[in-house]
C-alpha positions in Angstrom: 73.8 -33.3 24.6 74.6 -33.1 21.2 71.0 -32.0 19.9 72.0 -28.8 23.0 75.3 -28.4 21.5 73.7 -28.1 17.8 70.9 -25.5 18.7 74.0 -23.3 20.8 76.2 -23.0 17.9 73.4 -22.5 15.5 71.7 -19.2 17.9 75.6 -18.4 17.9 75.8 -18.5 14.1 72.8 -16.2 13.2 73.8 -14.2 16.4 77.0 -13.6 14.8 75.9 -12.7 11.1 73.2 -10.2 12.5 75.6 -8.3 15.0 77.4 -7.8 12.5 75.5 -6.6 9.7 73.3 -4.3 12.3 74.9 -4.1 15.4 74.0 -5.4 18.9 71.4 -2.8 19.7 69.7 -3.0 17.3 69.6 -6.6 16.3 66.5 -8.0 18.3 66.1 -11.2 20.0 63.1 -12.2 17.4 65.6 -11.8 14.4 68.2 -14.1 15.9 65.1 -16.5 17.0 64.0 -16.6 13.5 67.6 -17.1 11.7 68.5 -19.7 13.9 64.9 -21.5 13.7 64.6 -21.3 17.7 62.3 -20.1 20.1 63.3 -17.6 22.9 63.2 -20.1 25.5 66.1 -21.8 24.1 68.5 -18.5 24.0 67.4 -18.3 27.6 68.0 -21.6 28.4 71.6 -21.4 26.7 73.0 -17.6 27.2 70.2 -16.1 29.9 70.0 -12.9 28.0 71.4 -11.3 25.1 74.2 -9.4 26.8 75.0 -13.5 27.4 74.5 -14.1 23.9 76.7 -11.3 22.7 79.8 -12.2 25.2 79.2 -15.6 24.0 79.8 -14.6 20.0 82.9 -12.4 21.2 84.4 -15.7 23.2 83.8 -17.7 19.7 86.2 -15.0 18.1 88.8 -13.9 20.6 89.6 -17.5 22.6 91.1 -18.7 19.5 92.7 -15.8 18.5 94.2 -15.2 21.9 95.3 -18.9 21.6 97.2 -18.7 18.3 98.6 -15.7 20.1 99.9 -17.0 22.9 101.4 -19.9 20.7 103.1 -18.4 18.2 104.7 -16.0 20.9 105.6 -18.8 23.4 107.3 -20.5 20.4 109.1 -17.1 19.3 110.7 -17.0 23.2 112.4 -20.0 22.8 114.9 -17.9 21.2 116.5 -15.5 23.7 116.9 -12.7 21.2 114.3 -9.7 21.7 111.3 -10.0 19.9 110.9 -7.0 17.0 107.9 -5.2 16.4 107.8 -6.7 12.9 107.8 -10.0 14.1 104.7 -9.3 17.0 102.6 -7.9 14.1 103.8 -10.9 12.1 102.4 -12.8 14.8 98.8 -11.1 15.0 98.4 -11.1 11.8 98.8 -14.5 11.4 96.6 -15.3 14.0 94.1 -13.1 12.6 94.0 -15.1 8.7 94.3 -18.3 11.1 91.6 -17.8 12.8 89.4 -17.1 10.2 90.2 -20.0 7.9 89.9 -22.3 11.3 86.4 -21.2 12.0 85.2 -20.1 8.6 84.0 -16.6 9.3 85.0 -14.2 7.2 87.7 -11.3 8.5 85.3 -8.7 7.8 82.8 -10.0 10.3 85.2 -10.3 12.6 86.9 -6.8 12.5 82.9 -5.5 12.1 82.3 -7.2 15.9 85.5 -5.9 17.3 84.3 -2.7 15.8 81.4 -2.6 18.1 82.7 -2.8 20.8 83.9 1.0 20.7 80.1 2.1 20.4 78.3 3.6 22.9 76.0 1.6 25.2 78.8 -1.3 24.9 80.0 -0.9 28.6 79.6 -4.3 29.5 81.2 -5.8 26.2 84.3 -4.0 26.9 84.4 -4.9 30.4 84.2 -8.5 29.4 86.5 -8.1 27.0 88.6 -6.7 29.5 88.0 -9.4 32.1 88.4 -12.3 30.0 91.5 -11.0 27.8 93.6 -8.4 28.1 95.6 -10.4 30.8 96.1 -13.2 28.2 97.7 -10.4 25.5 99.7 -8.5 28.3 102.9 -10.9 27.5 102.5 -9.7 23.4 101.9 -6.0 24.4 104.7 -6.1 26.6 106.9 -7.1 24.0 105.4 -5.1 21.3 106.4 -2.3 24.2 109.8 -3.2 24.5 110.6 -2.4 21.0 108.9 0.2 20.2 110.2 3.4 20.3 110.7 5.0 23.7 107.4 7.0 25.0 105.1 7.9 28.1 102.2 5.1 28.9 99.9 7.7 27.6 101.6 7.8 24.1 101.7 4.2 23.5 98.0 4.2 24.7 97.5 6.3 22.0 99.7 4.4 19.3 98.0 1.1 20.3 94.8 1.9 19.6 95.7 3.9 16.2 97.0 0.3 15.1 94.0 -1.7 16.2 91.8 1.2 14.4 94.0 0.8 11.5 93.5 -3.0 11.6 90.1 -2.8 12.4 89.2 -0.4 9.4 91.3 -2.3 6.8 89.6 -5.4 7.4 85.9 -4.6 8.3 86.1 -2.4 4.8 88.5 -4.8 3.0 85.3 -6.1 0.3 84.9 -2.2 -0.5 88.7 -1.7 -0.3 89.4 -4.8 -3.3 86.5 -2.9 -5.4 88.2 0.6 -5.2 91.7 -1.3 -5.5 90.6 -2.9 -8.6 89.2 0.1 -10.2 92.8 1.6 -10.0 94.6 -1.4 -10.7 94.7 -4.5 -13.0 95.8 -6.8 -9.8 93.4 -7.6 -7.1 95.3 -8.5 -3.8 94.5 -11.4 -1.6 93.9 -11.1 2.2 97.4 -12.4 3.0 98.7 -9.5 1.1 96.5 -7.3 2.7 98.3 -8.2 6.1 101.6 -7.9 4.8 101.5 -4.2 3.2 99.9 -3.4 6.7 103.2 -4.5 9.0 105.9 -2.0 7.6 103.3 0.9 8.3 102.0 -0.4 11.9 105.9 -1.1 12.8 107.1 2.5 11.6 104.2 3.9 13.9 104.9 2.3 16.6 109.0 3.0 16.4 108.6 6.6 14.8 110.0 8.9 17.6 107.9 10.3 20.8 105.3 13.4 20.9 105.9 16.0 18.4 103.7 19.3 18.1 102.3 19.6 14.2 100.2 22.4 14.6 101.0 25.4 15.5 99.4 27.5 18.5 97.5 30.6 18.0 
């Protein structure tokens, strides 16, 4: 059992690193074989295919995640006054450096699999993720709902998924984002940082006032 156990995490290890330096499609079945010193029978044997393999990476990433989540949240209720928006994104974003310091992966990596998940051909990624998570982060986006500012569904649709893209670029780009930050300036900031500049801006988009016509019709 533990030699099976060994030979799973390491085909989930180079599975990981390759997905997200190339992306799932292209990333073949022989290059994760040969990082992870395995034959094919024994990705078979462990995930059935690679759509298996690739849920399997994503579950590595988002069951913790979703856990420290649900935690810190659960803990936050015990007080019966209404959770702010600061506080939610407080909360993700410490999940987020959690996470990765827990597990070792770097932020980048993580933000890079996420990433691809919005591609093209991903159908069955984001039904999984779908399956598997979005009921366990209902309770956080019901909150993060509650005090935002007031909107149609299709608006904080919208808003949502210009935060997770904002998250989601920061982070998968935050190595090239230090090198342009210390061209400009003598301090380099640390990832904590990084997280903290990013809650006043998320909170002020998600609390900035309903739909409002910029451009002008012709």
């Amino acid at each position: 059992m533990k030699r099976r156990l060994k030979t799973a995490t390491r085909i989930i290890l180079a599975a990981e690193a390759l997905f997200a330096e190339q992306g799932f499609t292209e990333t073949t079945m022989r290059q994760i074989t040969t990082a992870a010193d395995v034959n094919l029978a024994a990705v078979n044997y462990h995930f059935r295919s690679k759509q298996g393999l690739v849920n399997a990476v994503c579950e590595r990433l988002m069951e913790p995640l979703c856990t420290e989540i649900e935690t810190a949240l659960s803990d936050r209720m015990l007080n019966s006054s209404p959770v702010s928006v600061d506080e939610l994104l407080e909360i993700l974003m410490r999940a987020l450096l959690n996470v990765s310091q827990i597990n070792s992966y770097s932020l980048s990596v993580f933000m890079r699999l996420l990433e691809l998940a919005y591609m093209k051909n991903q159908e069955d990624l984001r039904d999984f993720f779908m399956l598997e998570y979005w009921h366990r982060l209902e309770a956080f986006l019901d909150c993060l709902r509650k005090d935002s500012s007031p909107m149609e569904d299709n608006e904080f649709f919208w808003r949502l998924h210009f935060l997770l893209g904002s998250i989601v670029f920061t982070l998968s780009n935050y190595h090239m984002l230090l090198s342009l930050e210390k061209k400009s300036f003598k301090d380099s900031a640390e990832i904590e940082n990084i997280l903290n500049r990013m809650i006043p801006v998320l909170a002020a988009g998600l609390q900035a006032r309903g739909e409002k016509t910029y451009f002008s019709r012709i």
